[in-house]
Short mmCIF file of the C-alpha atoms (twelve columns), coordinates in Angstrom:
data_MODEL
# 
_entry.id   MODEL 
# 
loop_
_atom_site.group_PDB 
_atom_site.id 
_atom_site.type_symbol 
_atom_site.label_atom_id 
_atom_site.label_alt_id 
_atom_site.label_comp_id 
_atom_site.label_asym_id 
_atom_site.label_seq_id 
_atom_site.Cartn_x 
_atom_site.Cartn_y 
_atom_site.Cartn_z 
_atom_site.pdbx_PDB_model_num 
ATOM 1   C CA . UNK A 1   -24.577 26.820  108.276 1 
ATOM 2   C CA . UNK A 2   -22.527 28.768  105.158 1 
ATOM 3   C CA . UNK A 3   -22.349 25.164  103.473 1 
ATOM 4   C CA . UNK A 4   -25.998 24.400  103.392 1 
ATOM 5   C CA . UNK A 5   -26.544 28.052  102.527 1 
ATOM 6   C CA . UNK A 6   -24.213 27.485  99.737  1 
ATOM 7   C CA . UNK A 7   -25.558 24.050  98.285  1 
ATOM 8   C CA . UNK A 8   -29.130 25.684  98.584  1 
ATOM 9   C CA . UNK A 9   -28.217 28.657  96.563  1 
ATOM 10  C CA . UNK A 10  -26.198 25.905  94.143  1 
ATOM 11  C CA . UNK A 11  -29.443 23.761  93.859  1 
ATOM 12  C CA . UNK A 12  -32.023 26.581  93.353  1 
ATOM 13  C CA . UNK A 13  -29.687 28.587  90.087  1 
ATOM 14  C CA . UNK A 14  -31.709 28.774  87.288  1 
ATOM 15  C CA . UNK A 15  -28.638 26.394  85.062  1 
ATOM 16  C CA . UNK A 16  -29.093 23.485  87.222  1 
ATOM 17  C CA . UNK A 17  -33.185 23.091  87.111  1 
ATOM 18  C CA . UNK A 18  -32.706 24.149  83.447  1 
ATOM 19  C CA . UNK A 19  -30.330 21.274  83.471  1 
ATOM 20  C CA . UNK A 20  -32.316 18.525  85.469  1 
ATOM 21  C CA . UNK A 21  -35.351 19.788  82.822  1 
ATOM 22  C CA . UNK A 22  -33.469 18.937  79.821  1 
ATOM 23  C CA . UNK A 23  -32.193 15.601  81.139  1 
ATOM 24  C CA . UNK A 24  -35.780 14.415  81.847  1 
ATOM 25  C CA . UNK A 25  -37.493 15.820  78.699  1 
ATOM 26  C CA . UNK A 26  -34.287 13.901  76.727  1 
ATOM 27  C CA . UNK A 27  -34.806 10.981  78.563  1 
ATOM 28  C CA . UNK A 28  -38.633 11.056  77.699  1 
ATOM 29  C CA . UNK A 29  -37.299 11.913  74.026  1 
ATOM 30  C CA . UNK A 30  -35.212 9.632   73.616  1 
ATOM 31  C CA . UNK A 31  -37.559 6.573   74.294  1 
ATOM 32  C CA . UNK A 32  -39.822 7.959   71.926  1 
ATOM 33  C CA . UNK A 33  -37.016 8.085   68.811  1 
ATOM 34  C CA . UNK A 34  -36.285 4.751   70.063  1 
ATOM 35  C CA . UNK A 35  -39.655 3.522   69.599  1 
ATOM 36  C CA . UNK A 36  -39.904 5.279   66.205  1 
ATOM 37  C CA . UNK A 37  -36.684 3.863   65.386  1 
ATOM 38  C CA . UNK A 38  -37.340 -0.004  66.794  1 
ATOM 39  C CA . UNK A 39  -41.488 -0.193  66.116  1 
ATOM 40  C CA . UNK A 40  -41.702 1.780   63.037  1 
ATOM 41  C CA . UNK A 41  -38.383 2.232   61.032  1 
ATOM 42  C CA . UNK A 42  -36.659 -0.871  61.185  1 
ATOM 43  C CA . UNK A 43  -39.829 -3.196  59.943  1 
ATOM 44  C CA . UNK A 44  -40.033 -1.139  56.755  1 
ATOM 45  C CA . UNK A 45  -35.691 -1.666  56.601  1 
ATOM 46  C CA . UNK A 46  -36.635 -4.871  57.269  1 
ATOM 47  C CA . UNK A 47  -39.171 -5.305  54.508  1 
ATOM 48  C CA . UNK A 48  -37.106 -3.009  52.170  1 
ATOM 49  C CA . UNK A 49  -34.188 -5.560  52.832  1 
ATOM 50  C CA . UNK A 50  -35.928 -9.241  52.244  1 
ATOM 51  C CA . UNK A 51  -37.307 -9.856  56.071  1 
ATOM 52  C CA . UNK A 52  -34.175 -9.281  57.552  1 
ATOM 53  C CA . UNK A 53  -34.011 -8.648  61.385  1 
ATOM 54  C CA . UNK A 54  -31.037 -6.783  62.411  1 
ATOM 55  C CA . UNK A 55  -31.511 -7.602  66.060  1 
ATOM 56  C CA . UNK A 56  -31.291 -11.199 65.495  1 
ATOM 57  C CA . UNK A 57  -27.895 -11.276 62.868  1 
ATOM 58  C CA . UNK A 58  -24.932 -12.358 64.812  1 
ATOM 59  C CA . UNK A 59  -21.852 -14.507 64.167  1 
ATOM 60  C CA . UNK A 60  -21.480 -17.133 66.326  1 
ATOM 61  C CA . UNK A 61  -18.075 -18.412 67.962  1 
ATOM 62  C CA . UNK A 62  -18.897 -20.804 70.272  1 
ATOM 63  C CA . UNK A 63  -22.116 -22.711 69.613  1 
ATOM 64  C CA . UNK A 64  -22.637 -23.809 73.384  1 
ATOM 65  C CA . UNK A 65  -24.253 -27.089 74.641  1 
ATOM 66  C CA . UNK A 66  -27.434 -27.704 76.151  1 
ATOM 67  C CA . UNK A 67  -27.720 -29.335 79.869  1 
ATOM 68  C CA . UNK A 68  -27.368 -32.782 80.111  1 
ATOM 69  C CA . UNK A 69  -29.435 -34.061 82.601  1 
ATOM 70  C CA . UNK A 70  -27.750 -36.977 85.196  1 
ATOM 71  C CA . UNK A 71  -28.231 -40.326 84.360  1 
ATOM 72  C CA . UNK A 72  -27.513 -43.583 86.090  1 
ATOM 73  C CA . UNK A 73  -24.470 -44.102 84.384  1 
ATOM 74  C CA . UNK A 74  -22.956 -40.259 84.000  1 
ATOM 75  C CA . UNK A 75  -23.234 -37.280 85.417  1 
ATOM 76  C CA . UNK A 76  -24.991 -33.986 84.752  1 
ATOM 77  C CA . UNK A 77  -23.237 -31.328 82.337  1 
ATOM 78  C CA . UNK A 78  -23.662 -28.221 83.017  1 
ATOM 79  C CA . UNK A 79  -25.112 -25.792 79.872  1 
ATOM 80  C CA . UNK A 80  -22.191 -23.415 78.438  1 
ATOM 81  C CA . UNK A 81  -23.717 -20.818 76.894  1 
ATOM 82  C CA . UNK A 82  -23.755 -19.512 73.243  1 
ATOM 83  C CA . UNK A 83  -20.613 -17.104 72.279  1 
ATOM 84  C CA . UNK A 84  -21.131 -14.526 69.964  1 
ATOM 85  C CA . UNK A 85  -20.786 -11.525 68.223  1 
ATOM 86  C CA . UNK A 86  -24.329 -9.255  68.065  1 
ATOM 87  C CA . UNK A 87  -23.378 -7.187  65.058  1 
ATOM 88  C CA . UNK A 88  -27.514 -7.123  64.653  1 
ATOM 89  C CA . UNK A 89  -28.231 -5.331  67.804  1 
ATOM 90  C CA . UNK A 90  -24.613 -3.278  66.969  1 
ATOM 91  C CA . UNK A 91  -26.352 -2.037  64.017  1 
ATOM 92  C CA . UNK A 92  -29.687 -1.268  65.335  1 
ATOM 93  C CA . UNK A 93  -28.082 0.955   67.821  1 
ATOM 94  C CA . UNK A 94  -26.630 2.693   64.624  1 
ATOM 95  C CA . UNK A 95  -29.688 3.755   63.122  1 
ATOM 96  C CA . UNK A 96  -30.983 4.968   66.974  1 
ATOM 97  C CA . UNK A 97  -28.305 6.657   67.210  1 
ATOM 98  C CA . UNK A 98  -28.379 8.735   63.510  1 
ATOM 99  C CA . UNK A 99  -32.118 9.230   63.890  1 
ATOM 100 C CA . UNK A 100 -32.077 10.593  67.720  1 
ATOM 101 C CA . UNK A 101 -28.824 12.838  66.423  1 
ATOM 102 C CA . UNK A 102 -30.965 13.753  63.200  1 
ATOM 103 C CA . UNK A 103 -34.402 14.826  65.628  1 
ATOM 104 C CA . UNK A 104 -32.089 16.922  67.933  1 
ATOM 105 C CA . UNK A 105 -30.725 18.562  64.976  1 
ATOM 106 C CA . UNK A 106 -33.773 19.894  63.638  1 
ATOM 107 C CA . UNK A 107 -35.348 20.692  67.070  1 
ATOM 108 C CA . UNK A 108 -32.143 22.524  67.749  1 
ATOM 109 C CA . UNK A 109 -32.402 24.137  64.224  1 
ATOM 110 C CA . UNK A 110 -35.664 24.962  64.490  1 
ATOM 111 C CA . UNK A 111 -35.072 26.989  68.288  1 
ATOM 112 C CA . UNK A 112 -31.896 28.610  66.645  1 
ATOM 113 C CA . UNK A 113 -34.585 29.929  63.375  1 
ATOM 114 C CA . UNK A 114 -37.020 30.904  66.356  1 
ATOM 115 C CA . UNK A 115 -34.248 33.136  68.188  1 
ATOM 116 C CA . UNK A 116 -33.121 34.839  65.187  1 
ATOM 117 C CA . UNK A 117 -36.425 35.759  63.869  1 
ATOM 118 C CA . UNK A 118 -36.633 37.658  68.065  1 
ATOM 119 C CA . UNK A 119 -33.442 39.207  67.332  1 
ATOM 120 C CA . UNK A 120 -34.303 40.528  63.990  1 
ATOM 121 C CA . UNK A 121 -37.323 42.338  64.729  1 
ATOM 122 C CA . UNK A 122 -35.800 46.157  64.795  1 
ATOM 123 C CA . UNK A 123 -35.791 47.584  67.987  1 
ATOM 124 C CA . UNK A 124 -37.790 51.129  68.843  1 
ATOM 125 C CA . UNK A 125 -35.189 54.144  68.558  1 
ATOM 126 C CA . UNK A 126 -34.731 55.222  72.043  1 
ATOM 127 C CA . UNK A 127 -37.050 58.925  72.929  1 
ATOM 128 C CA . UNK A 128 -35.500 61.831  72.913  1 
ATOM 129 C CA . UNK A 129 -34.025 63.287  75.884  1 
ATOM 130 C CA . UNK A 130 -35.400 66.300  77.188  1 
ATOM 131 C CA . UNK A 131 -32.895 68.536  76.062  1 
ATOM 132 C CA . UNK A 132 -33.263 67.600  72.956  1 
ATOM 133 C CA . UNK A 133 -36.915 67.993  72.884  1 
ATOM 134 C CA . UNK A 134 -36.306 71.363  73.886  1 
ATOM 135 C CA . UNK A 135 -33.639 72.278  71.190  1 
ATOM 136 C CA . UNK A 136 -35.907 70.880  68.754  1 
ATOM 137 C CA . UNK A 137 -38.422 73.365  69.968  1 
ATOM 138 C CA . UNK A 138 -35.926 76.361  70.222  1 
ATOM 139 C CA . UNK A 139 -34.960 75.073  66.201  1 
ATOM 140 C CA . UNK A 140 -38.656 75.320  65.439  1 
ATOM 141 C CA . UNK A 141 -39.734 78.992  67.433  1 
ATOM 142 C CA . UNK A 142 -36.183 80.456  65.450  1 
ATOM 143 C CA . UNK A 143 -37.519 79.018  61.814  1 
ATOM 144 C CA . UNK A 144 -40.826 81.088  62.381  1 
# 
């Protein structure tokens, strides 16, 4: 029973659900950066660069064959497919990756700017003990 106890105790800490939290909100944000990156900054790249596609630039080194279908005289080839490099899609991930990197940055920064504005505030000076409330008062009857 100690080892369920255990896990349970493991499971419930505040790190790990803080943990499983930030893993699903990244994963969330992450598709979202990608979409920015994919549906919205890449076209205007695109356009800024001639009509260039990054995903589809590649270089090939193989061309590949298409099927050839059996005939009465030969048989069937199988297809080999194309061989190449995708420097395109290599790319693309690039710019995901600087612009996710970029957003966490500034989120981060902006947290770190929230924290430090908290810490800043001064805190109340602690009250005076009751000794010293009653010195004070002694200090004030004497100066009468």
């Amino acid at each position: 029973m100690g080892f369920i106890k255990e896990f349970k105790e493991f499971a419930i800490k505040g790190n790990v659900v803080d943990l499983a939290v930030g893993v699903i909100i990244g994963g969330a944000f992450g598709k979202i950066v990608s979409s920015l990156v994919s549906d919205v900054i890449m076209p205007l790249i695109g356009v800024a660069t001639g009509g260039i596609d990054f995903k589809k630039l590649k270089y090939v080194l193989n061309p590949g064959t298409p099927e050839i279908p059996a005939t009465a005289t030969s048989p069937a080839v199988a297809a080999v497919p194309e061989n190449a490099i995708l420097y395109g899609s290599f790319i693309q991930n690039v710019f995901d990756f600087f612009i996710i990197a970029l957003c966490i940055f500034l989120m981060i920064k902006a947290i770190n700017s929230l924290k430090r504005k908290e810490e800043a505030a001064p805190a109340a000076p602690p009250a005076p003990s009751s000794t010293e409330v009653l010195l004070t008062e002694i200090r004030d009857l004497l100066k009468k």
